[in-house]
N, C-alpha and C positions, 0 to 999 in steps of 0.2 A: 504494500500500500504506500502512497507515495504523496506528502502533501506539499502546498504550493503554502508560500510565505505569508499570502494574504487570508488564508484556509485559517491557520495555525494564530492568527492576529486576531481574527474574527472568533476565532472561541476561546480565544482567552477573555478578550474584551466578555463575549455573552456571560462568561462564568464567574466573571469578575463582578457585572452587573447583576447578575440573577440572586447572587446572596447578598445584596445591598438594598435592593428597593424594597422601601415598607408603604403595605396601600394604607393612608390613613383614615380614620372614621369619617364619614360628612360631616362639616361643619354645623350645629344645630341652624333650625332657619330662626330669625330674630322674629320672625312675624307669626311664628307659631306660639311664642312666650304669653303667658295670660300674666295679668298680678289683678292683683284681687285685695283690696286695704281694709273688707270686714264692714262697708257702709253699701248703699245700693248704690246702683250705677247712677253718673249725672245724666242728667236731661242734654247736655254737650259734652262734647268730648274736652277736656282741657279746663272743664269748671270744675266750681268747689264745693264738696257736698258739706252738708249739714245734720249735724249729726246731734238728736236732744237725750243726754243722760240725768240722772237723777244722783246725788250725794248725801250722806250723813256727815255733820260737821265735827272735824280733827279725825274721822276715819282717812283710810289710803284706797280708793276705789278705783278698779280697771274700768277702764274707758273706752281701748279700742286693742287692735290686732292688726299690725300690720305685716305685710307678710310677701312675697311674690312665689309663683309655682308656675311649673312647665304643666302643658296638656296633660300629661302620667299622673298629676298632682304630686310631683318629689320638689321639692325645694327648687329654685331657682337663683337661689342668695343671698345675702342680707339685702334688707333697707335699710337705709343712711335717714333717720328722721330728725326733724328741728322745729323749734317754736317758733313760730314765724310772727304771732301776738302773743303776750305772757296773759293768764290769768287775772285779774285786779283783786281777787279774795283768796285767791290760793297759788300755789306752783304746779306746773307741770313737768314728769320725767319721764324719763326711759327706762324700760328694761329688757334686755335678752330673754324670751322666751320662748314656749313650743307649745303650739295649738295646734287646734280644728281650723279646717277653712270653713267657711260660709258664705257660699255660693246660693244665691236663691236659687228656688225651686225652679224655676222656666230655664237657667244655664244649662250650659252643655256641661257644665262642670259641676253639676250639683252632687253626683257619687263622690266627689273628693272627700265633701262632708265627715263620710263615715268613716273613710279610707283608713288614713295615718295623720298624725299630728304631725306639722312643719315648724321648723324654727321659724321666727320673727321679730319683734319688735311690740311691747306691750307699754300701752300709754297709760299712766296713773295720774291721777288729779287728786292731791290732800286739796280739802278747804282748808280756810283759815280758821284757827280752834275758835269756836264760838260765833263762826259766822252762819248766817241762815239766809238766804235769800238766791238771786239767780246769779250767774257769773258769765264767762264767757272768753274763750280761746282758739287760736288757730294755732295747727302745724302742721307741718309738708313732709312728706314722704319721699323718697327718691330711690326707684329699684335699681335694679342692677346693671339693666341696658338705660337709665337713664329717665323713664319713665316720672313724670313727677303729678303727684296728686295731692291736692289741697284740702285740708277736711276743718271747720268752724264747728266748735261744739256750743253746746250752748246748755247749761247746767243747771239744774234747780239744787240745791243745798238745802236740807232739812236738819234743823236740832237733834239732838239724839236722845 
């Protein structure tokens, strides 16, 4: 058998290349991403929902869930949240936590519900010790692709 220089060239390159190439996964598609903050959807896209909770005053009560999830409902990553108005009777924080989604019922996403709990973002509002009456707050959400959502709460405060 008898090979030509360019034969001998040509499979060394093949064999050189064939243990080197890795096929990578597909890129996720960005427009498949759902986030979901735990309020109902706005009436526009890019408005600020409104959200009314209730308080006992010098308790610590959760307020909201923020949170983003792929289609599978598995995490999609932290939210980055900020107080965008402070409080006037109390403070608002933050905390690292892990929920339930809640996805209304007419979503495509509403099985996530039951699924598994996702890490997020959990909003607390102390009143101020001895305060009673309504209060009022905004802060903004910002997922992972960038997605930003505006949420105004608006609070009634009860004595204990």
């Amino acid at each position: 058998m008898s090979w030509k220089l360019g034969d001998v060239a040509g499979l060394g390159l093949s064999a050189l290349l064939s243990g080197c190439i890795t096929v990578l996964p597909p890129e996720p598609n960005p427009a498949a991403v759902q986030y979901i903050f735990n309020v109902p959807p706005p009436a526009q896209p890019g408005a600020a929902q409104n959200v009314e909770r209730g308080a006992i005053s010098g308790k610590l009560p959760h307020v909201g869930f923020f949170y983003s999830v792929n289609p599978d409902c598995t995490s999609n990553g932290p939210v980055t949240m900020m107080v965008k108005t402070p409080a006037p009777h109390g403070s608002v924080t933050f905390a690292k936590a892990v929920g339930y989604t809640n996805y209304p019922p007419y979503s495509d996403s509403h099985d996530c519900n039951k699924k598994k709990r996702v890490p997020g973002v959990e909003v607390l509002y102390p009143p101020n010790q001895d305060y009673s009456g309504p209060d009022q707050f905004t802060v903004q959400g910002v997922g992972p692709l960038g997605r930003l959502l505006e949420t105004h709460y608006s609070v009634k405060v009860i004595a204990p």
